[in-house]
N, C-alpha and C positions, 0 to 999 in steps of 0.2 A: 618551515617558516623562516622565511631571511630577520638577521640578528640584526639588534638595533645597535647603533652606536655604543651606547651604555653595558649593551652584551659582548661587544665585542672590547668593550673596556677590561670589563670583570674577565675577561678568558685571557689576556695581554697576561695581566697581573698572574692567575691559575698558571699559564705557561712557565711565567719566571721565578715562580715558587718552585714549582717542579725541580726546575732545571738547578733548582740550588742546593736543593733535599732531597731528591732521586739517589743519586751517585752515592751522597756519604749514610743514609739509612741503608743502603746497600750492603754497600762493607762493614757496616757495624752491625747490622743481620747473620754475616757472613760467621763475624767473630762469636756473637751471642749465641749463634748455635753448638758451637766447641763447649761451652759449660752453662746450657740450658738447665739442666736439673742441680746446678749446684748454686743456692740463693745468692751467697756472700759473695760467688765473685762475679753474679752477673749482674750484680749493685753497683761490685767496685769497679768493674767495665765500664754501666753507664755512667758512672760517676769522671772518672776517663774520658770518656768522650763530650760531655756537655759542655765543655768550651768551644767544642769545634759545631757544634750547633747557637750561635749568637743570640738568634732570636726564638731559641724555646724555653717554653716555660718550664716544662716537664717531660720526662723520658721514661716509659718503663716495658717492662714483658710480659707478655701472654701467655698464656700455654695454648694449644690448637683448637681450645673448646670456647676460648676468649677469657678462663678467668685470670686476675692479675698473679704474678707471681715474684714480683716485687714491688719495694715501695715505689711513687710516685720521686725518681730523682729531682731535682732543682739546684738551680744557683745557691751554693752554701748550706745545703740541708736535704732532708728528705721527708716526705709525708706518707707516715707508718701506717696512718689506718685507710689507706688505698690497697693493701695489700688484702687478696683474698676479693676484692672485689670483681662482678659482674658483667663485664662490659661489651657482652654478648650481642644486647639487644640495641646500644648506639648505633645511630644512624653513620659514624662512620666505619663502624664492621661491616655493613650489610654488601654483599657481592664483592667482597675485596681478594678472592683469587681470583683470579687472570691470566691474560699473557705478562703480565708482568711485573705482577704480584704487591704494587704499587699505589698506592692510594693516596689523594689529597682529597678530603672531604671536602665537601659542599659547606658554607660556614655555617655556626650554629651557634645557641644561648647555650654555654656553659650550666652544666647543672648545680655546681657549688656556687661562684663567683656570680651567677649572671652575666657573665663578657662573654661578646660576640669572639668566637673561637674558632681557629681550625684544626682539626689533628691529621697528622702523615701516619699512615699505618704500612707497613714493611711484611712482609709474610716471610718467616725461617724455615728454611728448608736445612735438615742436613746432607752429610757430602750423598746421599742416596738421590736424595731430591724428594725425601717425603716431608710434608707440611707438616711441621712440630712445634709451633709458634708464631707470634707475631710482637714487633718490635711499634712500639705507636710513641710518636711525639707530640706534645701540644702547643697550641702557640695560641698566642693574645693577641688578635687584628689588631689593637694599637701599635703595639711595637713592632710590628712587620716593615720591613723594606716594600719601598713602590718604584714603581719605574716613574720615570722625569716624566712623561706626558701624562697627567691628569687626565679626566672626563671631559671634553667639550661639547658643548652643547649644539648640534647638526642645524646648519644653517640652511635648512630647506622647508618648504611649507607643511604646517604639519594640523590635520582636521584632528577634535578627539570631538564625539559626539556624547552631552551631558544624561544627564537623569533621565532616564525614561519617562517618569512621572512627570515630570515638567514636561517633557517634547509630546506627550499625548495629551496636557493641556492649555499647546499654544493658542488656540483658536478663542479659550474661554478669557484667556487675558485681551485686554487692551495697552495700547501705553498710556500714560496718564502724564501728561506735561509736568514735568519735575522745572524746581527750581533753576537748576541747572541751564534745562533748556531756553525756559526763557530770556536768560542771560549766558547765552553761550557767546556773543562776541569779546564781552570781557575776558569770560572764562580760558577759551581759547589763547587770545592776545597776551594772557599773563602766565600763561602757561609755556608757550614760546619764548617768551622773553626771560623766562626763571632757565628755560634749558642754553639757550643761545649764548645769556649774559653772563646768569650767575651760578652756574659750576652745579646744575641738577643734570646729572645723566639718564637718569631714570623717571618719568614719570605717568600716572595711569591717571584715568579720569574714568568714576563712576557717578554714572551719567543717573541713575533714577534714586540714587543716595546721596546726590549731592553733595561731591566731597572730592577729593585726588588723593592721594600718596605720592609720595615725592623721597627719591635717595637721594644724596649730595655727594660730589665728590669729595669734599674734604674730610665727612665721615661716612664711608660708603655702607658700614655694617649697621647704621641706622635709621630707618625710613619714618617720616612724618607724616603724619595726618590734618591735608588740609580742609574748612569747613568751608562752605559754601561763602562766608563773610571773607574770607583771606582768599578766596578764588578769586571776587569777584573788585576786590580793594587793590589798586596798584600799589598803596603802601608796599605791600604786602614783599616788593621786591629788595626795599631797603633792611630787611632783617637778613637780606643771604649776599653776600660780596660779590662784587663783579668778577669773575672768574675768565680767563681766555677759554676760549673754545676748544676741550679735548684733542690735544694730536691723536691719541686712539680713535677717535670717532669714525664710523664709520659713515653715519648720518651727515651729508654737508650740512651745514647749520640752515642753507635757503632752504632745504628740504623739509624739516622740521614743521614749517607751517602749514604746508599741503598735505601731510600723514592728518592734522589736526583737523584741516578741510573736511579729508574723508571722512572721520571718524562723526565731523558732520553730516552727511549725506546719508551714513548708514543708521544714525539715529534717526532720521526720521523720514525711512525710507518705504517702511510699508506700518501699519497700526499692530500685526499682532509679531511678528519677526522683527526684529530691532537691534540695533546697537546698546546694548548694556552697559559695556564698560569696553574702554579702548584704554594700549597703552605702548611706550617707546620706550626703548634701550638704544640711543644715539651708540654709547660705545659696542655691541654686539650687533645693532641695527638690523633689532627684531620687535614688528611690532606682533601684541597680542589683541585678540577680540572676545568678546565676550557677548551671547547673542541673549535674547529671551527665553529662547528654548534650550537655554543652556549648553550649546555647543560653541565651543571653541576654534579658534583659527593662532596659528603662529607664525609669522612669515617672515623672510627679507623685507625692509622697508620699500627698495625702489620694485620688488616683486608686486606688494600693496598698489603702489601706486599707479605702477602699469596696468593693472587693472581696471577697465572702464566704469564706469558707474554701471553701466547695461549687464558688463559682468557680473555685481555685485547683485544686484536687483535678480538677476535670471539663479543666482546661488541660494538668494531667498526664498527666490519661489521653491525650490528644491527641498530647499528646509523644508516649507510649509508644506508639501505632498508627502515627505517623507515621515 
């Protein structure tokens, strides 16, 4: 199965862990085996070595059967009663010889702490090459290094189809004329004009609850909830500043009001298939859809609109048979 974006995110980051705890678990394996059976100085080893590991929490040794046989090392201290413990059956011992005796777990909820966690497990061989150990570090997803390119969100058309339960009973619903609709020319027009004039980059309109949400650029980590009275009142634009027009925008601003068109035509395009909810991100310029039968659409805006109405109409049908 081809990886999504978001998976080939998470494997970036997997890669350049490796590459930065491969080498030095290596060599500190290499050494932990010269005084495996002798506790105090394979403490004071790791104790030795935990600065050259920046971002782990914890350092200790195994014996070949998984149980500990030292304390849990740490920044400044040690945690005594880890010793003698079990660690057989975690999820990241399982398959860890290999070609190359390596291992970055899969992340996971911490048993003590509850923190999403990852541990490096190191496999000790001595100079024979028989398996006599294992070397395991911990680390705390917060404090991990990332690489500069965060996650972006894939700019291309993306179908998820909703609830089964609802899509096997579109047929019984109808639409029932929401407030909204009967007054969708205000609606619309102040909706435009909140995005164009005054600094909302984001906003959705749900069409049979008679309401929007709305982010602002000047505080973008807060979204509001508008009622069907502040929809449909042009007051409503003197509470938000006139703002110029996003340089990030992807949306020309004349574009803005034909996305809004559509999202007329597919609300009331067939009685049981419908426009639910429609919504635009001028700076990502992606609109989203939201149908009766609870499936989704996400798309490039000028993709949206190239779209004919014929198109739109012949995808509902589609719904409906499917």
């Amino acid at each position: 199965m081809k990886s999504s974006p978001l998976e080939k995110n998470i494997l970036m980051q997997r890669e350049m862990l490796t590459r930065l705890l491969s080498e030095a678990m290596h060599d500190l394996a290499v050494r932990c085996a010269q005084v495996i059976d002798v506790r105090n100085s394979l403490e004071t080893l790791l104790i030795n070595a935990l600065p050259k590991f920046s971002y782990c929490k914890h350092l200790y040794v195994l014996n070949a059967g998984g149980i500990q046989i030292t304390d849990n090392i740490l920044q400044g201290g040690a945690e005594h009663e880890h010793f003698g413990r079990d660690r057989s059956d975690r999820p990241y011992m399982q398959d860890i010889i290999g070609t190359t005796d390596f291992k970055l777990s899969e992340a996971y909820i911490s048993r003590n702490k509850k923190r999403q966690s990852l541990t490096a497990i190191q496999v000790i061989r001595n100079h024979r090459g028989d398996h006599i150990g294992y070397l395991g570090a911990d680390f705390d997803m917060r404090e991990l290094p990332h690489t500069e390119s965060g996650y972006k969100e894939p700019e291309v058309w993306r179908q998820i189809k909703g609830d089964p339960a609802i899509r096997s009973g579109v047929f019984l619903q109808r639409r029932i004329e929401s407030i909204m609709d009967s007054k969708l020319d205000q609606v619309l027009a102040i909706m435009n004009e909140l995005i164009t004039e005054h600094g909302i980059f984001h906003g959705k309109l749900h069409f049979s609850s008679n309401r929007g949400t709305i982010w602002q650029i000047d505080d973008p980590f807060v979204y509001q909830i508008l009622g069907i009275n502040e929809l449909t009142n042009p007051d409503i634009c003197l509470a938000y500043p006139r703002r110029h027009y996003p340089a990030r925008a992807i949306v020309p601003p004349e574009r803005v009001m034909p996305v809004f068109e559509m999202f007329r035509k597919l609300r009331f395009a067939d009685e049981n298939v419908y426009l639910r909810a429609g919504s635009l991100n001028i700076i990502n310029g992606m609109v989203g859809l939201n149908f009766s039968c609870d499936g989704s659409h996400y798309m490039p805006f000028d993709e949206f609109l190239d779209k004919s109405t014929e198109f739109w109409f012949g995808t509902i049908g589609e719904l409906k048979r499917s």
